[in-house]
C-alpha positions in Angstrom: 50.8 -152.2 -75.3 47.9 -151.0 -73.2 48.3 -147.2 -74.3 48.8 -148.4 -78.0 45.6 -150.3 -77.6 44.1 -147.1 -75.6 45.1 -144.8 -78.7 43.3 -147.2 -81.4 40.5 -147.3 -79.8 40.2 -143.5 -79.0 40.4 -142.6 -82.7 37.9 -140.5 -84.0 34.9 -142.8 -85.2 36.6 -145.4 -84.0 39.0 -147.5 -85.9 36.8 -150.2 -86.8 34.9 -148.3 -88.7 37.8 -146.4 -90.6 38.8 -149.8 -91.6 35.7 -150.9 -92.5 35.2 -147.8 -94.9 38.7 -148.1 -96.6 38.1 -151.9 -97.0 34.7 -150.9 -98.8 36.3 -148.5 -100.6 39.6 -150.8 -102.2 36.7 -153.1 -102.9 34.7 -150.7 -104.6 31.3 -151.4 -102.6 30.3 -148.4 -101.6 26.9 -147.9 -101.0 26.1 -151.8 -102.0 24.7 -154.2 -100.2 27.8 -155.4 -98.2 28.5 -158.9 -96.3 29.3 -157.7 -92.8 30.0 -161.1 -91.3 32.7 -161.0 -94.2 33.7 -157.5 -93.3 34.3 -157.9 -90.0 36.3 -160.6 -90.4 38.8 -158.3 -92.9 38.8 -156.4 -89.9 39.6 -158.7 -87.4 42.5 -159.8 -90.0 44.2 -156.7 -90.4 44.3 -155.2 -87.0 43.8 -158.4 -84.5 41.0 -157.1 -83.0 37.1 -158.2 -83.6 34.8 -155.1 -83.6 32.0 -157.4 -82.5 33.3 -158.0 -79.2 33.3 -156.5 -76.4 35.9 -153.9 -75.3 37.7 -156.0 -72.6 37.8 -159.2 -74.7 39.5 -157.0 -77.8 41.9 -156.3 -75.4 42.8 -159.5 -74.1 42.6 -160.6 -77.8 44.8 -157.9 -78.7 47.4 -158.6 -76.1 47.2 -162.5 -76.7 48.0 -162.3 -80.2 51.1 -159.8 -79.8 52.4 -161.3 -76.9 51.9 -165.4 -77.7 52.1 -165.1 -81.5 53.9 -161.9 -81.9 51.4 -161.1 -84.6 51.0 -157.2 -84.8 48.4 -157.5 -88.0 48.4 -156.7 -91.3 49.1 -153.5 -93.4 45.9 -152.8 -95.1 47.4 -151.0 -98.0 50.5 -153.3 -98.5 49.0 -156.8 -97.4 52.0 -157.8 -95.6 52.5 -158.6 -91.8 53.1 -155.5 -89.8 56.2 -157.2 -87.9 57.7 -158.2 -91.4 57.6 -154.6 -92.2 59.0 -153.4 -89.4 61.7 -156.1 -89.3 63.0 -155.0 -92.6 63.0 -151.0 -91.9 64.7 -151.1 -88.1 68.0 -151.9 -88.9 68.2 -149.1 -91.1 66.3 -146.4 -88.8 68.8 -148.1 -86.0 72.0 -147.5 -88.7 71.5 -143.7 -89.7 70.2 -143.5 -85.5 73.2 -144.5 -83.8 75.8 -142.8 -85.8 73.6 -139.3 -85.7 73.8 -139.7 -81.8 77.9 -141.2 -82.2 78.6 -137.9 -84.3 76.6 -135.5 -82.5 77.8 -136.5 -79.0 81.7 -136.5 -80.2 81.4 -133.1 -81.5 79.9 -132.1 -78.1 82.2 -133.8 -75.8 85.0 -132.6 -77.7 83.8 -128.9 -77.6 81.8 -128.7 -74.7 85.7 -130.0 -72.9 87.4 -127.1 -75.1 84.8 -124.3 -74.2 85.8 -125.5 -70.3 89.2 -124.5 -70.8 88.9 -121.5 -72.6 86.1 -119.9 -70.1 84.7 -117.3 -70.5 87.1 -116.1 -73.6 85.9 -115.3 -77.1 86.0 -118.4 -78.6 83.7 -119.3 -75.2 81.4 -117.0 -76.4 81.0 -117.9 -80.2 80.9 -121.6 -79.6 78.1 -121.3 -77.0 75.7 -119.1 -79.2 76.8 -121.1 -82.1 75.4 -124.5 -79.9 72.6 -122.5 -78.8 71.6 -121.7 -82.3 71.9 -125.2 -84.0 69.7 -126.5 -80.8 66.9 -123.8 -81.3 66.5 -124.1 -85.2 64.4 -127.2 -86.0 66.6 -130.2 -87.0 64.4 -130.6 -90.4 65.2 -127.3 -91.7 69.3 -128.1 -91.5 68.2 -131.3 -93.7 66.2 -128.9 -96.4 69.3 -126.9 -96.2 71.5 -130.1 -96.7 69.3 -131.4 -99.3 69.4 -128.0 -101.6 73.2 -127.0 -100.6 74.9 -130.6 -101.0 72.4 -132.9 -102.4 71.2 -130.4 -105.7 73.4 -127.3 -105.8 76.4 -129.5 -105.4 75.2 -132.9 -106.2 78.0 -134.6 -103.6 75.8 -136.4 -101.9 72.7 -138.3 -102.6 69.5 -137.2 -101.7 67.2 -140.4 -101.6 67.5 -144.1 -100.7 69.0 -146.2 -98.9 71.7 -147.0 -101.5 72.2 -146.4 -105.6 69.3 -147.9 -107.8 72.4 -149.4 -109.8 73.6 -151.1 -107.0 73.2 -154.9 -106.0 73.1 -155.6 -102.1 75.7 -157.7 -100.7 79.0 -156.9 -98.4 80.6 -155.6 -101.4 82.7 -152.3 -101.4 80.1 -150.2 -104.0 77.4 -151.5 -101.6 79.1 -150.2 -98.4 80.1 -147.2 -99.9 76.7 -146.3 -101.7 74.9 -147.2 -98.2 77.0 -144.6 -96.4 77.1 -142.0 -98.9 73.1 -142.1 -98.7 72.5 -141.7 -95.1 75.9 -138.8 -94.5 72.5 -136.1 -94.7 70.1 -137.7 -92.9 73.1 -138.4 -89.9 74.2 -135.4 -90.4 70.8 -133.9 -90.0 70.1 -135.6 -86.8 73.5 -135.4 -85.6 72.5 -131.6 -84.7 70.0 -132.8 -82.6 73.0 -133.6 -80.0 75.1 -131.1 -79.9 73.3 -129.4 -77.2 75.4 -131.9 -75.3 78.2 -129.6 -75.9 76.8 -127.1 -73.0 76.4 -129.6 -70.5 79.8 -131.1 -71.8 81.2 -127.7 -70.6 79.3 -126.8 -67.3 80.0 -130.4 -66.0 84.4 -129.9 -67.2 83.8 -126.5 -65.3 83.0 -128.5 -62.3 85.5 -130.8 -62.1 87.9 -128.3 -62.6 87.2 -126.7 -59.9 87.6 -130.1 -57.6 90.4 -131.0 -55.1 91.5 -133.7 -57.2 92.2 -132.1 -60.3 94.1 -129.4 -58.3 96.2 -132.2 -56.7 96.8 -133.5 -60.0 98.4 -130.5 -61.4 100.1 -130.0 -58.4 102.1 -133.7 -58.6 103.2 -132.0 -62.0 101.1 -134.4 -64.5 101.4 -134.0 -68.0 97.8 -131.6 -68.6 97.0 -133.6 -71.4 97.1 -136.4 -68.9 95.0 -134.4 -66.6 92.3 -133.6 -69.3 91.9 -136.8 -70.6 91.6 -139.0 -67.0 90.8 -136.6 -64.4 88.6 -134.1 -66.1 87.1 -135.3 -69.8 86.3 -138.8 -67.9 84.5 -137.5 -64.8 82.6 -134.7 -66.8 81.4 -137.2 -69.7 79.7 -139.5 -67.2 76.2 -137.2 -66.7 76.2 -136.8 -70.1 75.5 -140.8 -70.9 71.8 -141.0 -69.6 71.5 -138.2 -71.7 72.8 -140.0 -74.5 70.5 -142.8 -73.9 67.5 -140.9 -73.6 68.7 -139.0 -76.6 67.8 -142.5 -78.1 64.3 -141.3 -78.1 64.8 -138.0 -79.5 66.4 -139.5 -82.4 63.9 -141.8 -83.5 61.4 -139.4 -83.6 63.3 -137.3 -85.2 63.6 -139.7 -88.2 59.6 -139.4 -88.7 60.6 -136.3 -90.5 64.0 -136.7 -91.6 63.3 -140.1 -93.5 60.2 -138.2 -95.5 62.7 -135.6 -96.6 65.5 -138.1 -98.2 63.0 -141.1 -98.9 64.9 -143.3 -96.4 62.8 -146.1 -96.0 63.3 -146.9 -92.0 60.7 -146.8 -89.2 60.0 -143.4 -89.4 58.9 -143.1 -92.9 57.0 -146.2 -92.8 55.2 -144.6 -89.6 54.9 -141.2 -91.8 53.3 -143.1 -94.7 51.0 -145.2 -92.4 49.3 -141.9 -90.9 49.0 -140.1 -94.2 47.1 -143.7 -95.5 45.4 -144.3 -92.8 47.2 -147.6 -92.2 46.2 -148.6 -88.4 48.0 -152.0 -88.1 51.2 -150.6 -89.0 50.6 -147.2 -87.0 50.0 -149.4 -83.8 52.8 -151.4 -84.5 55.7 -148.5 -85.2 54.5 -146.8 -82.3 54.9 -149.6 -80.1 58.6 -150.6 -81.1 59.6 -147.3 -80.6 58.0 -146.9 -77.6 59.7 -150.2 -76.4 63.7 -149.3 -77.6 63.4 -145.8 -75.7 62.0 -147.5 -72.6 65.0 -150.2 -72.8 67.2 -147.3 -73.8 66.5 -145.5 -70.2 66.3 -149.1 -68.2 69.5 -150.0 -69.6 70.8 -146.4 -68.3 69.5 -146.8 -65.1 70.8 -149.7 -65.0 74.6 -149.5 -66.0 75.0 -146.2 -64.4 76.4 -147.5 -61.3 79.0 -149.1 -62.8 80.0 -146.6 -65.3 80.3 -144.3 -62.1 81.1 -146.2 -58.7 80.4 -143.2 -56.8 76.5 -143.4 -57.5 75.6 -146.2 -54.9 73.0 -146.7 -52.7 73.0 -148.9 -49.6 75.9 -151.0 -48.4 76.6 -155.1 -48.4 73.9 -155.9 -45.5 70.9 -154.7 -47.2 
């Protein structure tokens, strides 16, 4: 909340008095005498903040009416609360989020544990330039390419929305089905952004492989899908899930972009649209939540890890 507060207030010109002009300018009085008793109280409305006083007591304003009254402000160009907005575009930033990490981490546990076993052969070699590629070529271009290839060319999938203009909201089956046909590209799209997990996957399986236990394993004459799936794939997955939680981040801001580009109304594009208008209530505010879900994201990681793997412990019973 403090850096959020740090950022508005180290705009250029200073925020106030960007919202001061765009208020004279919706209003149309430019250049004419002007009420600024009545101005900056339009100011103090939209962004919580009262340009009349002084720095320290903005901030304690600013904190005291985020924290007691959870008010974030109001959009200037849309005239609703800033939490009210952000309430209804989360769940849907959260929905095309969480099943681009789901796919993109499957894909690379699955091949990253299939590259182990075939070291160093040539599907080794293909798959790992293939991973190596998708990870340096920047996420939004695969979405242009989607967009063109599948979305115009081919027209099988949609290419903006949330769901069909046709179709009424509700837990029907058309609504379902047009609410997952419309974010396949944008998941997809994103999905790429974790399949660098796939090398890490593999060095990690490598690893293990090369441990006592696995050798004993195959030794006692274990079935070697047995093996894979308990011994190796479930000791070589566990790096990879603080990586998947702090992938958390990556993904959000990744949907900045990726939103824009199919019109999905989530977080990002109302973030997008609130730089390109200017629109500081609702910039503060979109930065802050995702600012707050990665930093759970990683607290939650650090603190789960332990029991996800018993052998990272520190200390014993008597401290």
């Amino acid at each position: 909340m403090t850096f959020t507060f740090a950022l508005y207030q180290a705009m250029p010109g200073g925020p106030a008095e960007a919202m001061r002009a765009m208020i004279l300018a919706e209003s149309g009085q430019v250049g004419g005498s002007v009420n600024l008793d009545l101005l900056n109280q339009m100011v103090e409305h939209y962004a919580n903040v009262n340009p009349d006083k002084p720095l320290h007591v903005q901030y304690y304003n600013y904190l005291h009416s985020l924290l007691i009254q959870g008010d974030m402000g109001t959009s200037i160009y849309q005239g609703e609360p800033v939490l009210d907005l952000i309430l209804q575009s989360v769940p849907w930033t959260m929905f095309i989020g969480v099943y681009a990490l789901a796919l993109g981490y499957t894909v690379s546990l699955f091949l990253g544990a299939v590259m182990a076993y075939k070291e160093r052969s040539l599907f080794d070699s293909v798959a790992s330039i293939g991973v190596i590629f998708l990870n340096s070529v920047p996420y939004y271009i695969f979405a242009i390419i989607l967009v063109y290839v599948l979305g115009i060319e081919y027209s099988v999938f949609p290419i903006n929305g949330r769901y069909g203009t046709f179709v009424d909201p509700g837990f029907t089956l058309e609504y379902m089905s047009s609410v997952v046909r419309h974010a396949t590209l944008p998941v997809v799209s994103m999905g790429i952004l974790a399949t660098g997990g796939a090398l890490t996957m593999r060095g990690n399986a490598i690893r293990v492989l090369g441990d006592d236990y696995v050798r004993v394993a195959e030794l006692r004459g274990l079935r070697r899908s047995r093996v894979a799936m308990q011994y190796v794939g479930r000791n070589s997955v566990l790096p990879l899930y603080t990586q998947f939680m702090i992938g958390i981040a990556g993904v959000l801001s990744s949907t900045v972009v990726v939103e824009e580009i199919f019109a999905y109304n989530g977080m990002g594009k109302l973030l997008y649209d609130a730089v390109l208008l200017h629109d500081y209530p609702v910039l503060m505010g979109t930065l802050l939540v995702f600012t707050t879900i990665t930093l759970l994201a990683i607290y939650i990681a650090d603190l789960t890890y332990g029991y996800i793997d018993p052998r990272i412990s520190t200390g014993d019973s008597n401290e």
